[in-house]
Structures are given as structure tokens and as C-alpha cells.
DRENKOL-455592 format. One record per residue (C-alpha): residue in one letter; x, y, z. Coordinates in steps of 0.2 Angstrom, whole numbers, padded with zeros to 4 digits, always signed. Layout:
<nodes>
aXYZ...
</nodes>
This chain:
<nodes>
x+0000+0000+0000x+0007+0018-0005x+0001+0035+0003x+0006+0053-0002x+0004+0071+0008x+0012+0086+0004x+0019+0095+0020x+0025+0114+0022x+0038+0119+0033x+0029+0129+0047x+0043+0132+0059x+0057+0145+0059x+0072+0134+0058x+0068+0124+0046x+0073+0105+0045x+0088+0104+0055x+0097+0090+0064x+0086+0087+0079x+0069+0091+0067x+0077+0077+0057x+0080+0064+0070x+0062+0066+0073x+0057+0061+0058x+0068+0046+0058x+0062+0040+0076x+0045+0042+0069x+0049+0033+0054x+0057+0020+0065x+0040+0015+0072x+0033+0010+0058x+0034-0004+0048x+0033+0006+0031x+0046+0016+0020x+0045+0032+0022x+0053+0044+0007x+0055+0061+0005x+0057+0075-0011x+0058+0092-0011x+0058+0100-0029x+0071+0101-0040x+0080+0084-0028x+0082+0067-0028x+0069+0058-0017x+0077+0052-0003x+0074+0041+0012x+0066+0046+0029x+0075+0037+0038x+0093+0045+0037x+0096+0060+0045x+0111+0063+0033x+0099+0061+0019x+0083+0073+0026x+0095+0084+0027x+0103+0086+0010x+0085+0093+0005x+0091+0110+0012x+0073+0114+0019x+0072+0132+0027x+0054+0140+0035x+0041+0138+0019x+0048+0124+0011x+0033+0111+0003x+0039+0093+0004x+0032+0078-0004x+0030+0065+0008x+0025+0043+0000x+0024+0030+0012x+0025+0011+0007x+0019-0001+0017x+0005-0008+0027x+0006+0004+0040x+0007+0020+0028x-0007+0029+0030x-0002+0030+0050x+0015+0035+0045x+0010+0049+0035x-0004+0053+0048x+0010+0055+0062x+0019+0065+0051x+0009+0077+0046x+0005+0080+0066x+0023+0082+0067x+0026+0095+0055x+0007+0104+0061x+0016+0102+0080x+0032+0113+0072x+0043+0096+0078x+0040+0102+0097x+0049+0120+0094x+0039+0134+0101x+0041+0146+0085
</nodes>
């Protein structure tokens, strides 16, 4: 099974190490692949750090999120939250 979301960058800094280790501990939980492309780049994996990363994601950048796997739709779910939640960071 395949899901796919579109997620903006909401918080001020961006994706950045810890806002990336969040993903990947969320991707972690979940039996699915997660992959992530920004445009313009390579999609990449969700569950390196290293790789997030490499999308070079400042405030008000729109990703495209595709999860494969049984549990996709929860992933994605989750991971929208996470993004709506600004990764725990007040601004």
C-alpha cells in the first residue's frame, strides 16, 4: 500500500538535525518506508538524518511526503502532526 501528503515547513528553523532525527524516530516506528522530495532533488529516504538533510529545507519549504507499506497511512498521519506540531519547537 502507497500514501502521499504534501507537508509545508511551518517552523522558523527549518529542518535541521534534531527536526530530522524526529522524523527518523518516527519513521522508525513504523513498519513502512518512508521517502521524502523536495523539488528540483532526488527523493530520498526518511530514515537517514544525513539524507533529510541534504533537501536543504528552510521555513516555507513544501515537501512531498510517500509512504510504502502496510502501515502508511499512520505514518503519514503521524507525520503530518509532526510538521502541524512545528517538531516540538515553540516558533
Amino acid at each position: 500500500m502507497e500514501h502521499k501528503r504534501k507537508l509545508k515547513i511551518i517552523n522558523d528553523l527549518g529542518i535541521h538535525a534534531r527536526s530530522a532525527a524526529r522524523i527518523v524516530e518516527l519513521a522508525g516506528r513504523h513498519t513502512s518506508r518512508l521517502y521524502l522530495k523536495k523539488d528540483g532533488h532526488e527523493e530520498v529516504e526518511g530514515d537517514s538524518i544525513l539524507s533529510i538533510l541534504t533537501l536543504n529545507c528552510p521555513k516555507g519549504t513544501e515537501l512531498g511526503a510517500r509512504a510504502v507499506g502496510e502501515d502508511s497511512l499512520a505514518l503519514l498521519n503521524e507525520l503530518v502532526k509532526l510538521f502541524e506540531d512545528r517538531f516540538g519547537e515553540d516558533r
